[in-house]
Structures are given as C-alpha cells and as structure tokens.
Residue, then its C-alpha position, 0 to 999 in steps of 0.5 A: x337204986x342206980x335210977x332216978x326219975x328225970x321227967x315226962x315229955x310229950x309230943x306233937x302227937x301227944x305221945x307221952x314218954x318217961x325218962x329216968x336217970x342213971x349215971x348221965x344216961x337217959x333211959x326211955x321207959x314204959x311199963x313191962x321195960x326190963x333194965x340191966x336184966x334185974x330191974x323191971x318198971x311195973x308201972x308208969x304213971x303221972x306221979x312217977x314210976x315204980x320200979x321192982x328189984x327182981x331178985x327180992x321182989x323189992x318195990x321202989x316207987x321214983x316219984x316226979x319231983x312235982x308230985x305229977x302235977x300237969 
C-alpha cells in the first residue's frame, strides 16, 4: 500500500477534508476518488479511510492514528 493516512482538517465552513500520504505528497481525497487509475477510496469516515485495490478487489482499511477520536 503506497498511501498512508495523514489527518483530517476542517475548515472555517466546517468542510471536512481527509488527506493521506504517499512518498512527501499529500493527496486530498473523498469517497469514490480514484488514485493512480487502480486504487479506489470506498469510504471516509472519522476512523480512517478504506481504500480498495482494484485489480484483486483487496480492501485496506487506513485508520487515524487516534482511532478518529474528536
């Protein structure tokens, strides 16, 4: 798995946004998102984020290192 959760930030309008990691690239991403064409993020939620490997339908759950605690 090239991603890593990095954190949620929410805005002055109480926009929520999720960010993971790869490399020193923050990547901004909401469920649906496909990354690199083969990586799709099936859901976002306060724990973390699952991410599916397409090509063998492979689920990876990336969770906040707080466990999403506010």
């Amino acid at each position: 798995m090239p991603f890593r959760y990095f954190g949620r930030v929410t805005g002055f309008d109480g926009v929520a946004v999720t960010y993971l990691m790869r490399d020193n690239d923050l990547i901004a991403v909401s469920a649906g998102d496909i990354l690199d064409g083969t990586y799709r993020i099936e859901s976002v939620e306060m724990r973390g984020v699952v991410i599916v490997y397409q090509p063998l339908s492979v689920r990876t759950e990336l969770l906040a290192p707080d466990g999403g605690a506010p």
